[in-house]
C-alpha positions in Angstrom: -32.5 53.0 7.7 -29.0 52.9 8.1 -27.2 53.6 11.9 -24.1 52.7 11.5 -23.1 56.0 10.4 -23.4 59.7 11.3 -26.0 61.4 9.2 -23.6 64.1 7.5 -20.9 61.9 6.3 -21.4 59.5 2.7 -20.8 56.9 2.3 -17.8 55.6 0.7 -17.0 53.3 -2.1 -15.2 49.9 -1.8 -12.3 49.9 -3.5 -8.7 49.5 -3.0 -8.0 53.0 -3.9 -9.4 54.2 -0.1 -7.3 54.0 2.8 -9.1 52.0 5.5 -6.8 52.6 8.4 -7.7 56.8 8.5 -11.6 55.5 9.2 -10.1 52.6 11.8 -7.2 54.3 13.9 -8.2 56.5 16.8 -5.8 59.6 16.9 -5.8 61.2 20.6 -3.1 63.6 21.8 -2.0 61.6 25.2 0.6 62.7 27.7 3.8 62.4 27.5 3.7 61.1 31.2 1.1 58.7 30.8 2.5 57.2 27.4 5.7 56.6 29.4 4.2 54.7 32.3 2.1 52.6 29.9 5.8 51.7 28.0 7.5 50.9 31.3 4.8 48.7 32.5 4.4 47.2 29.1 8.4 46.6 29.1 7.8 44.9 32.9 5.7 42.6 32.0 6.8 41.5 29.1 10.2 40.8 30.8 7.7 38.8 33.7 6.9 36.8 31.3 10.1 35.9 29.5 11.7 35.2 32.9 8.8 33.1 33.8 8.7 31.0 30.3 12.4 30.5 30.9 12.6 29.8 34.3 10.1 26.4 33.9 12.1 25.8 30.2 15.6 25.9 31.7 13.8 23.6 34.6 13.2 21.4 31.9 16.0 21.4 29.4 18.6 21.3 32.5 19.7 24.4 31.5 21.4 26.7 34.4 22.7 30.0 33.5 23.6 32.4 36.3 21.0 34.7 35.9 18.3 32.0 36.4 20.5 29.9 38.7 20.6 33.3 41.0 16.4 33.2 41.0 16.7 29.7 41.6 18.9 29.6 44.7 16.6 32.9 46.4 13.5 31.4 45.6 15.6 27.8 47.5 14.3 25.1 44.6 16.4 23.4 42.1 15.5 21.9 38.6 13.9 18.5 39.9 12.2 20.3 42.0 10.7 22.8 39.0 10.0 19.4 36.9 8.2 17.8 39.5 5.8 20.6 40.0 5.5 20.4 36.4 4.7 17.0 36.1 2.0 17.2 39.2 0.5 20.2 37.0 0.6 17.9 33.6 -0.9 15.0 35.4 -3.3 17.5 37.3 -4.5 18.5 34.0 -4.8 14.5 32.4 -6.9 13.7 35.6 -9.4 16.9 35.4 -9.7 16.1 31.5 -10.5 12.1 32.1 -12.8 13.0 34.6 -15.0 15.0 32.6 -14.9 13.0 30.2 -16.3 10.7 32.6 -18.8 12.9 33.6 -19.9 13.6 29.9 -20.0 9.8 29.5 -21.9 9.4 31.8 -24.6 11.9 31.3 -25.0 10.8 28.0 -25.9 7.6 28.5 -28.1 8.4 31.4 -29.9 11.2 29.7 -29.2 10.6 25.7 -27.8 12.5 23.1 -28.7 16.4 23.4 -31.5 17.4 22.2 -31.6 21.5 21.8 -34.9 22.8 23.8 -36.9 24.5 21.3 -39.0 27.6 22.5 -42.9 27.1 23.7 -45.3 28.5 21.7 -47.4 31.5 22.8 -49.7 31.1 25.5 -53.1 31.7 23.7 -56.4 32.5 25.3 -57.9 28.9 25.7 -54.9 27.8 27.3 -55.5 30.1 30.1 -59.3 29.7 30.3 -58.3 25.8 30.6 -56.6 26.3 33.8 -59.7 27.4 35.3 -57.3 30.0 38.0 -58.8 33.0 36.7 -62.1 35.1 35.5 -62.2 35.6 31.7 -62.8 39.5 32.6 -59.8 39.4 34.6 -57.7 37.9 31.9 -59.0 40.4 29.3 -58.4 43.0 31.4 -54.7 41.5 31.9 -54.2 41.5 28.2 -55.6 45.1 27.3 -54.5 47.5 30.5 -51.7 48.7 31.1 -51.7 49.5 34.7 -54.5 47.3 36.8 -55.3 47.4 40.1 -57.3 44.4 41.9 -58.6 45.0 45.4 -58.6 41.0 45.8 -56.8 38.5 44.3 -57.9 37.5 41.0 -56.4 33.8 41.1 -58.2 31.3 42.0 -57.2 28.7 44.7 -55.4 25.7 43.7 -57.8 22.6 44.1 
């Protein structure tokens, strides 16, 4: 049984002779208004970004150019200022790393190499009659109904 694809079409043959991107691109009539909004936000935040990237780069080149320098003096920080933030971010980072590192270490040694936990097997009948908590009836009865209703508890108490 296939599902992948709606009963009433066929299904077509690989080749390089069938265009691909008519099965793959969604076509949907969207408004004008809508579209537009989309491209202006898409336009914002891609200039976000570029101002970001090159406010830290000129930071770090030494690079002033008036529109940066302007975004520098209202923001009241200068390049050292930029490189030192970068530099407590870098070392930020090194120190995180190294200490998990650490931690792996550590937790390697103390508990060995990892071993992946492989499923349990199925509980079979013996292994419940060997904890001795419950009636065989009432286990049976577990297995076989679907909807069981005991007026007392069935388990047994601990010892």
């Amino acid at each position: 049984m296939e599902f992948t694809r709606p009963g009433d079409t066929e299904k077509q043959p690989v080749s390089d002779l069938y265009d691909y991107e008519q099965e793959i691109l969604v076509k949907t009539k969207q408004n004008v208004f809508r579209k537009g909004i989309e491209l202006l936000l898409t336009v914002v935040f891609w200039l976000y970004t570029f101002i970001v990237t090159w406010f830290f780069l000129s930071a770090v080149i030494d690079v002033n150019d008036r529109y940066i320098a302007i975004l520098k003096t209202a923001l009241n920080v200068t390049n050292a200022d930029i490189r030192e933030l970068l530099y407590f971010g870098l070392v930020s980072s090194f120190v995180a790393a190294l200490l998990l590192f650490l931690w792996r270490t550590y937790n390697r040694r103390k508990y060995g190499p990892l071993n992946r936990r492989q499923m349990p097997t199925d509980t079979t009948l013996d292994d419940w009659l060997k904890l001795d908590l419950m009636e065989p009836e009432d286990i049976a009865r577990l297995q076989s109904d679907k909807v069981i209703v005991f007026t007392e508890n069935p388990v047994k108490e601990l010892k």
